[in-house]
KOLGU-4560 file (N, C-alpha, C; in nm, 3 decimals, padded with zeros to 5 digits):
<recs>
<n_xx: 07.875 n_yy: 16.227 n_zz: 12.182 ca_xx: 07.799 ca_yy: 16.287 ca_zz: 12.075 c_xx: 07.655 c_yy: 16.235 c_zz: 12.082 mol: A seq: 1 type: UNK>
<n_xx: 07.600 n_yy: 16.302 n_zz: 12.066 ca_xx: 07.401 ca_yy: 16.306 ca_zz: 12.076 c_xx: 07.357 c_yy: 16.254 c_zz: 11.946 mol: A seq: 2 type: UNK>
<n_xx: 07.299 n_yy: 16.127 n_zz: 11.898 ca_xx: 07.256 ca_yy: 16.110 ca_zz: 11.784 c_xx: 07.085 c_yy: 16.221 c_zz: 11.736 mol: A seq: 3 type: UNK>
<n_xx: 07.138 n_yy: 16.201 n_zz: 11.630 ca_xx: 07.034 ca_yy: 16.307 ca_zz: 11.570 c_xx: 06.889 c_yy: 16.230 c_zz: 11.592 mol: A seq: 4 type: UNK>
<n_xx: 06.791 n_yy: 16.260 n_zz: 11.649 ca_xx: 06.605 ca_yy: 16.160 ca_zz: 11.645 c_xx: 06.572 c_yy: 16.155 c_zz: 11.480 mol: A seq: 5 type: UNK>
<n_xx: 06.535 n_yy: 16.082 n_zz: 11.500 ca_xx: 06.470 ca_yy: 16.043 ca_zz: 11.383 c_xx: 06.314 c_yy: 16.048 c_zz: 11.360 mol: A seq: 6 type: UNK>
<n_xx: 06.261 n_yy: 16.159 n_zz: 11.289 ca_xx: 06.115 ca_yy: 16.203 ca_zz: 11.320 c_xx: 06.062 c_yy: 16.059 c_zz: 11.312 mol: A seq: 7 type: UNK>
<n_xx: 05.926 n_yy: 16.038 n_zz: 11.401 ca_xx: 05.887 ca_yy: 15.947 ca_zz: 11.408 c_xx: 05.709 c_yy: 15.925 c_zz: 11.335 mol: A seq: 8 type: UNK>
<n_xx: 05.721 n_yy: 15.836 n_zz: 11.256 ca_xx: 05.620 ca_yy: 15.880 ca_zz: 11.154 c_xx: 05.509 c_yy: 15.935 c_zz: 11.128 mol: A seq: 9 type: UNK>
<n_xx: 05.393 n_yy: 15.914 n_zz: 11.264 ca_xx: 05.286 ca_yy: 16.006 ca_zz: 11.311 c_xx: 05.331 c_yy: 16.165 c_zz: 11.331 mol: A seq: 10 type: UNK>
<n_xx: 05.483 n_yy: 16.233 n_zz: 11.383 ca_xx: 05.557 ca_yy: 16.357 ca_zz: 11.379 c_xx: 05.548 c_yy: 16.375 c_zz: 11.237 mol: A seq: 11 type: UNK>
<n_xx: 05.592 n_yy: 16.316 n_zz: 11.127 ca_xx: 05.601 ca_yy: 16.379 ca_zz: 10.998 c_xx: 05.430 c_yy: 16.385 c_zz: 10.903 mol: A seq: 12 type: UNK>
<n_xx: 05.344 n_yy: 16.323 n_zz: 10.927 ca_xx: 05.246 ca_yy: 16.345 ca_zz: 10.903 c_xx: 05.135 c_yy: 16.376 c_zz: 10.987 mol: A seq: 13 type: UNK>
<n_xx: 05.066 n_yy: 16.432 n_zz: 10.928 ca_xx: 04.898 ca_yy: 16.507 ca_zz: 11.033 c_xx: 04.822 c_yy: 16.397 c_zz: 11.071 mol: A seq: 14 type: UNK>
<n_xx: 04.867 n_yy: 16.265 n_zz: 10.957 ca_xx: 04.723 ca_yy: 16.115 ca_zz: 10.971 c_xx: 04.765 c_yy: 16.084 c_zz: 11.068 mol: A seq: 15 type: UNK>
<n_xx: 04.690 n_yy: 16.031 n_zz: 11.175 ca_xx: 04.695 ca_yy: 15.928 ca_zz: 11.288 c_xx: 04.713 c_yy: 15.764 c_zz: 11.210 mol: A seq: 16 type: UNK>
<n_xx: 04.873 n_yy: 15.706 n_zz: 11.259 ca_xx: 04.884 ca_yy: 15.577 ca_zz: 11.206 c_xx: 04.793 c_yy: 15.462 c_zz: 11.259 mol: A seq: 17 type: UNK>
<n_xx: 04.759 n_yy: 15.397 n_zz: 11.202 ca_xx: 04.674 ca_yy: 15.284 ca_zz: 11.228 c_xx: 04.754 c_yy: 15.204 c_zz: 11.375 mol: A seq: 18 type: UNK>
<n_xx: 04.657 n_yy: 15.150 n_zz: 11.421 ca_xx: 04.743 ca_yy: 15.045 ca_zz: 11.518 c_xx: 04.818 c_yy: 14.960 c_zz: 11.513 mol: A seq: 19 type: UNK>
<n_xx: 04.795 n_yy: 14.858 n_zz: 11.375 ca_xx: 04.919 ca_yy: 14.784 ca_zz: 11.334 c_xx: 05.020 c_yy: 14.826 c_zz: 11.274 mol: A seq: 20 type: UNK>
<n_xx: 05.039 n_yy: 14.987 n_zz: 11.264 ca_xx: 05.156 ca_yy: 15.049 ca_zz: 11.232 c_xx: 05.239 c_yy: 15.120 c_zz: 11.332 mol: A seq: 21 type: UNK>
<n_xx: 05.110 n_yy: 15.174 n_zz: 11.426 ca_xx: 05.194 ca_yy: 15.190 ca_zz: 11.563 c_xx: 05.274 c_yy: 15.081 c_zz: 11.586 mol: A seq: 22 type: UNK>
<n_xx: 05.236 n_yy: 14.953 n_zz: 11.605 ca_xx: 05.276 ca_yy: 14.835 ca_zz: 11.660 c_xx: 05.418 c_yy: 14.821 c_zz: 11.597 mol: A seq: 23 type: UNK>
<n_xx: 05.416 n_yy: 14.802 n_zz: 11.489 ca_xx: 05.509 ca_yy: 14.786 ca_zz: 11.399 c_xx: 05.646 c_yy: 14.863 c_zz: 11.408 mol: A seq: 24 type: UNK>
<n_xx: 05.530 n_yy: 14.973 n_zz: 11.415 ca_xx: 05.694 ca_yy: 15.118 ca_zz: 11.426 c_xx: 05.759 c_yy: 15.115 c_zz: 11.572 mol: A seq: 25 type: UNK>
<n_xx: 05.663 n_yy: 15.030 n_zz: 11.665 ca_xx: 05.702 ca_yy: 15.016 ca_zz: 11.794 c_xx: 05.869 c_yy: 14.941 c_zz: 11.802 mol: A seq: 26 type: UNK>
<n_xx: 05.800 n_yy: 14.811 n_zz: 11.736 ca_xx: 05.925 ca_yy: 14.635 ca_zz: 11.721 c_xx: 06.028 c_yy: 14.710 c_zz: 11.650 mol: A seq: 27 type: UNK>
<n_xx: 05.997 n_yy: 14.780 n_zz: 11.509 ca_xx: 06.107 ca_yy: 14.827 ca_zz: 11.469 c_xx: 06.179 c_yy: 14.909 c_zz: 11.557 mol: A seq: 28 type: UNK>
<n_xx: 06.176 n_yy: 15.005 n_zz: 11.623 ca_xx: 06.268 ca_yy: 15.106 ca_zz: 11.705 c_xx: 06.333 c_yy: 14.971 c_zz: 11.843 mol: A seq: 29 type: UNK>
<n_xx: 06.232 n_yy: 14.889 n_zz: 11.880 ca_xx: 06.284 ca_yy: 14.839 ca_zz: 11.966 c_xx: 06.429 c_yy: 14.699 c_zz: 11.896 mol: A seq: 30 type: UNK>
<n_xx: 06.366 n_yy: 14.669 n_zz: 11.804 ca_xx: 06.504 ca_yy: 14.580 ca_zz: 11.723 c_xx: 06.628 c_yy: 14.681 c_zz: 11.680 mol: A seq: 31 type: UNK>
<n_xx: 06.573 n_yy: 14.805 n_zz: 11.671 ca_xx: 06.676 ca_yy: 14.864 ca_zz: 11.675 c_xx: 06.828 c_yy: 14.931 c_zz: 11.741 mol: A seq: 32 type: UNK>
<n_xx: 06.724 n_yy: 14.901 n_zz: 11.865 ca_xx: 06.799 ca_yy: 14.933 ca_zz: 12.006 c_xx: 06.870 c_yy: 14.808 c_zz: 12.022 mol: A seq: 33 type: UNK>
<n_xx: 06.807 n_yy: 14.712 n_zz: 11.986 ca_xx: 06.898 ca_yy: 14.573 ca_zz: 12.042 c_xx: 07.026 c_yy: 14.569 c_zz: 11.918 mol: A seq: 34 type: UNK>
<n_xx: 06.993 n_yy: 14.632 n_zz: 11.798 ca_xx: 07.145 ca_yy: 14.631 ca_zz: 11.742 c_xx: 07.215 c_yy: 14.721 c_zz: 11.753 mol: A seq: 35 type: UNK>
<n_xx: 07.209 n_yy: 14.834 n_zz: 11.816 ca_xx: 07.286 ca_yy: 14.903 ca_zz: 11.856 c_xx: 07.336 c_yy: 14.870 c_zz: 11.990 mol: A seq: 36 type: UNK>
<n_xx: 07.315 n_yy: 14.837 n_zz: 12.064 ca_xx: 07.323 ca_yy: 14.760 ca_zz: 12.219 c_xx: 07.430 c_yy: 14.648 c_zz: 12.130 mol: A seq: 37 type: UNK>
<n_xx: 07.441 n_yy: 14.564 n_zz: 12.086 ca_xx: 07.477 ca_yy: 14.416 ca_zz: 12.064 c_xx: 07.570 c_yy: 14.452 c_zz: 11.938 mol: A seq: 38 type: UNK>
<n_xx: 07.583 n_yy: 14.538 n_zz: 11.857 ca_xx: 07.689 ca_yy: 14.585 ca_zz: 11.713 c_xx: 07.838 c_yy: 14.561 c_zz: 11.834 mol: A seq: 39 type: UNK>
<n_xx: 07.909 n_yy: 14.602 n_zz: 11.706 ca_xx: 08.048 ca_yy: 14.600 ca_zz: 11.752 c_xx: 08.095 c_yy: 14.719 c_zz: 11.765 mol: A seq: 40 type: UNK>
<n_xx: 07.945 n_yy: 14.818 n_zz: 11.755 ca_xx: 08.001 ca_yy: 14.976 ca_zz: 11.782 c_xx: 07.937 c_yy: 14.998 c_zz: 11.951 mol: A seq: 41 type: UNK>
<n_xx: 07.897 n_yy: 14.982 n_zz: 11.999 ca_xx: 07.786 ca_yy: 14.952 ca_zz: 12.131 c_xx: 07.738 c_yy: 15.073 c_zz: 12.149 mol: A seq: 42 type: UNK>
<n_xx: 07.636 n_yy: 15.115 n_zz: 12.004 ca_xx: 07.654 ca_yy: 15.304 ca_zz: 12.007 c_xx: 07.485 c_yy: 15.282 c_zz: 12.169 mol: A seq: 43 type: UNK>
<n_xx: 07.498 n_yy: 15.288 n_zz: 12.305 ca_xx: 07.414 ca_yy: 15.346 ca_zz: 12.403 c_xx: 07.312 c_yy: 15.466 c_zz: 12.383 mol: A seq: 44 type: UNK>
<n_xx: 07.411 n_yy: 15.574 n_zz: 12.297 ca_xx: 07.325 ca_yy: 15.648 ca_zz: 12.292 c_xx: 07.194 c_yy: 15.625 c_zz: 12.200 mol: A seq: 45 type: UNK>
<n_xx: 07.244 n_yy: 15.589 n_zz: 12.072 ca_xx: 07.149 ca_yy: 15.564 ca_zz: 11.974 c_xx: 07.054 c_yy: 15.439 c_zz: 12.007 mol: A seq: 46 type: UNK>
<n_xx: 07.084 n_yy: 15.375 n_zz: 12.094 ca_xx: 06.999 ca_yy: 15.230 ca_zz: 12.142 c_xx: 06.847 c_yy: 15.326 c_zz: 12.258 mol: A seq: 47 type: UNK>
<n_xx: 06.926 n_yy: 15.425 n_zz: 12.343 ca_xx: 06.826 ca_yy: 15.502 ca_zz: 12.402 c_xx: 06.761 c_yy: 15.572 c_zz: 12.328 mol: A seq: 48 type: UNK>
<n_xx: 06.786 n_yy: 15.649 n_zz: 12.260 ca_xx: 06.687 ca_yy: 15.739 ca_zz: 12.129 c_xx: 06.579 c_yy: 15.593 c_zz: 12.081 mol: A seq: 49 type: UNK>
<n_xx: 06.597 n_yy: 15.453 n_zz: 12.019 ca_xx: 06.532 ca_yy: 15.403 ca_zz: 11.999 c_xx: 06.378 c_yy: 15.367 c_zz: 12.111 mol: A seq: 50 type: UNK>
<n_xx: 06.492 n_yy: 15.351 n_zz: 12.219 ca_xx: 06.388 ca_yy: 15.317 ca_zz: 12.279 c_xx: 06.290 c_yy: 15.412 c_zz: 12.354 mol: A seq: 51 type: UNK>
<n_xx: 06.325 n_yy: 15.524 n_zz: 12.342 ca_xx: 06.273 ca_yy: 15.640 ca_zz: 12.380 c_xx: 06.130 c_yy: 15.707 c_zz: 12.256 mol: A seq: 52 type: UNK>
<n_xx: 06.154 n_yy: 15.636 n_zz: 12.138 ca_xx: 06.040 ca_yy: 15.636 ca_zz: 11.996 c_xx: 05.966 c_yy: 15.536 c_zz: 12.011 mol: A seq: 53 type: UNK>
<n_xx: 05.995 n_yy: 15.437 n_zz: 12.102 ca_xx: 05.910 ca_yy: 15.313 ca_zz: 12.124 c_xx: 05.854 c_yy: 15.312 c_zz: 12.241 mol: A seq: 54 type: UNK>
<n_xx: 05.901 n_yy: 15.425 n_zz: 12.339 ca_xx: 05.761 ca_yy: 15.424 ca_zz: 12.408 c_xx: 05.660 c_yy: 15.526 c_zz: 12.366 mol: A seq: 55 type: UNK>
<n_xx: 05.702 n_yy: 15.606 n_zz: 12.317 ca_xx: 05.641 ca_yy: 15.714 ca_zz: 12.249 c_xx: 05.525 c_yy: 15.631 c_zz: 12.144 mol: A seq: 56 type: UNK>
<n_xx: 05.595 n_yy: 15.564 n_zz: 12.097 ca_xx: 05.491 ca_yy: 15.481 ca_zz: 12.025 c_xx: 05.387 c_yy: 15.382 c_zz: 12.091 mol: A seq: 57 type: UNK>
<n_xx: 05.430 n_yy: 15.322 n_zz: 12.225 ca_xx: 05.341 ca_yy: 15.278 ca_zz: 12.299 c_xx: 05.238 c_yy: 15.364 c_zz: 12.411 mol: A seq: 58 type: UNK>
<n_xx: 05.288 n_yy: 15.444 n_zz: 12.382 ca_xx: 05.207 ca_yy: 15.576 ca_zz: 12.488 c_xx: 05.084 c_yy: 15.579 c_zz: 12.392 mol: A seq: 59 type: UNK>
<n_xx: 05.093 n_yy: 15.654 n_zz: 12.272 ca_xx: 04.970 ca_yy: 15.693 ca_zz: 12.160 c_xx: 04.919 c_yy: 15.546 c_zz: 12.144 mol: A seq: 60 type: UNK>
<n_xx: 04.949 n_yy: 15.405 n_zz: 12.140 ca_xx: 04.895 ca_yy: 15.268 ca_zz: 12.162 c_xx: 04.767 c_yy: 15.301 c_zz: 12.279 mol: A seq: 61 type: UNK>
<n_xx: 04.877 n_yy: 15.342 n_zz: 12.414 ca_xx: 04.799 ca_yy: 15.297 ca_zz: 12.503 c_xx: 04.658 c_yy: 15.443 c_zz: 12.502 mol: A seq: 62 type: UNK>
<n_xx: 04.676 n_yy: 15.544 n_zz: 12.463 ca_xx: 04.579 ca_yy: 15.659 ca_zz: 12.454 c_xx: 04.485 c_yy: 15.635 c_zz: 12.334 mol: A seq: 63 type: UNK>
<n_xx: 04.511 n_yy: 15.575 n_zz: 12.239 ca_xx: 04.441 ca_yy: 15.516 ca_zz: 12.179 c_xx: 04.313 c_yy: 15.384 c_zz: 12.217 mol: A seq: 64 type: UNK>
<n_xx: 04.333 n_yy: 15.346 n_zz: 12.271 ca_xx: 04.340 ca_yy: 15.201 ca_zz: 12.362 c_xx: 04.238 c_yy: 15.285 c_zz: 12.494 mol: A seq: 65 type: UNK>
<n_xx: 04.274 n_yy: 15.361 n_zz: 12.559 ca_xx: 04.212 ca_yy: 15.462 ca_zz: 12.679 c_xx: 04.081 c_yy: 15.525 c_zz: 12.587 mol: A seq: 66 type: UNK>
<n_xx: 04.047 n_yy: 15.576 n_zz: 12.487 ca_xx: 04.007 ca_yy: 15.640 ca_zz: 12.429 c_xx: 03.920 c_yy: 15.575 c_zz: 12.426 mol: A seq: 67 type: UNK>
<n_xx: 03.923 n_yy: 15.426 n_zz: 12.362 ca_xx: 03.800 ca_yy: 15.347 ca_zz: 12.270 c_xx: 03.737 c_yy: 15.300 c_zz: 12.430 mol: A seq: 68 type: UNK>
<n_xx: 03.811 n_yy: 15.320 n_zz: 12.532 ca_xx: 03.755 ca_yy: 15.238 ca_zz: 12.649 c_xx: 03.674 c_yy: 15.331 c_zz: 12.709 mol: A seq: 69 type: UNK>
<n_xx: 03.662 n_yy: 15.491 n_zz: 12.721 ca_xx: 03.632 ca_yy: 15.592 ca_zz: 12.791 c_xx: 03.464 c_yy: 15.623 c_zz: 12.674 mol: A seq: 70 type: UNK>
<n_xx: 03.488 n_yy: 15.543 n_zz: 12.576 ca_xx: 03.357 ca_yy: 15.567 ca_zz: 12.455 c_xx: 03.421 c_yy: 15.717 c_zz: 12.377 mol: A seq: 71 type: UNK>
<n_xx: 03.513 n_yy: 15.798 n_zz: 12.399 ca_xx: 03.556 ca_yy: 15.901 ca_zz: 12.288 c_xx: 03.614 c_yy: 15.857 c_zz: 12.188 mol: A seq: 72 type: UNK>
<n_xx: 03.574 n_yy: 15.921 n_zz: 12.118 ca_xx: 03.655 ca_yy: 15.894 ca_zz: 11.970 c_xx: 03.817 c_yy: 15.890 c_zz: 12.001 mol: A seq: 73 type: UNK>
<n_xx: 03.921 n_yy: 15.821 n_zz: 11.953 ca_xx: 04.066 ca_yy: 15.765 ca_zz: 11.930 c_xx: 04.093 c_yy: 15.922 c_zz: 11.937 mol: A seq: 74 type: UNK>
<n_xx: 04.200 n_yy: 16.003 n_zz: 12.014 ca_xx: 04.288 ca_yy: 16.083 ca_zz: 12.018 c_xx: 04.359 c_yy: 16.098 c_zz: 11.896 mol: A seq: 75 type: UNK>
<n_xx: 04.349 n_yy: 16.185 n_zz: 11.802 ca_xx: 04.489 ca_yy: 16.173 ca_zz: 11.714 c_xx: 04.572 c_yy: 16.237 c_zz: 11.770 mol: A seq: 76 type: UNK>
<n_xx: 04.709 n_yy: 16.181 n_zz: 11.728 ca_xx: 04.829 ca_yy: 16.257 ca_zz: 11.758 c_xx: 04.846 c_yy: 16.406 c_zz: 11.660 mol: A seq: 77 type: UNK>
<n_xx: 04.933 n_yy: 16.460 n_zz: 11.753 ca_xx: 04.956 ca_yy: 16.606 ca_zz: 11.681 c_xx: 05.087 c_yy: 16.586 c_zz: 11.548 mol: A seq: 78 type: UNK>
</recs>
C-alpha cells in the first residue's frame, strides 16, 4: 500500500517559506523517516515519502542559496 504525501508546506501556500523553515521542515521529514525505519511497524514506504519531502525541501534550500549567489532575486516556489 502507497502512503498518502503529505502536502508539503510551501505546496499548500503561494508564500515562499523562510530558510529556517525550510530547514526545519527539512529535520522534521527526515526524523520522520528515522521513525518509521526504527517503529515496530518498519512502515519503508512511509520512511521514503519522508525522505523524498526532504530533499524536496533541500533542493528549494539549495535554489535559493544558487539564486542569492547568481545576484537574482531568491526563486519562489510555485
Amino acid at each position: 500500500m502507497t502512503p498518502k504525501r503529505k502536502p508539503i508546506a510551501s505546496e499548500a501556500h503561494e508564500e515562499t517559506p523562510s530558510l529556517p523553515q525550510l530547514c526545519s521542515e527539512a529535520a522534521d521529514h527526515v526524523a520522520r523517516a528515522r521513525v518509521a525505519l526504527y517503529d515496530e511497524t518498519l512502515d519503508a514506504d512511509q520512511a521514503l515519502t519522508h525522505l523524498d519531502d526532504a530533499i524536496a525541501c533541500l533542493q528549494r534550500l539549495w535554489a535559493h542559496g544558487r539564486a542569492s549567489v547568481d545576484g537574482a532575486p531568491a526563486a519562489r516556489s510555485a
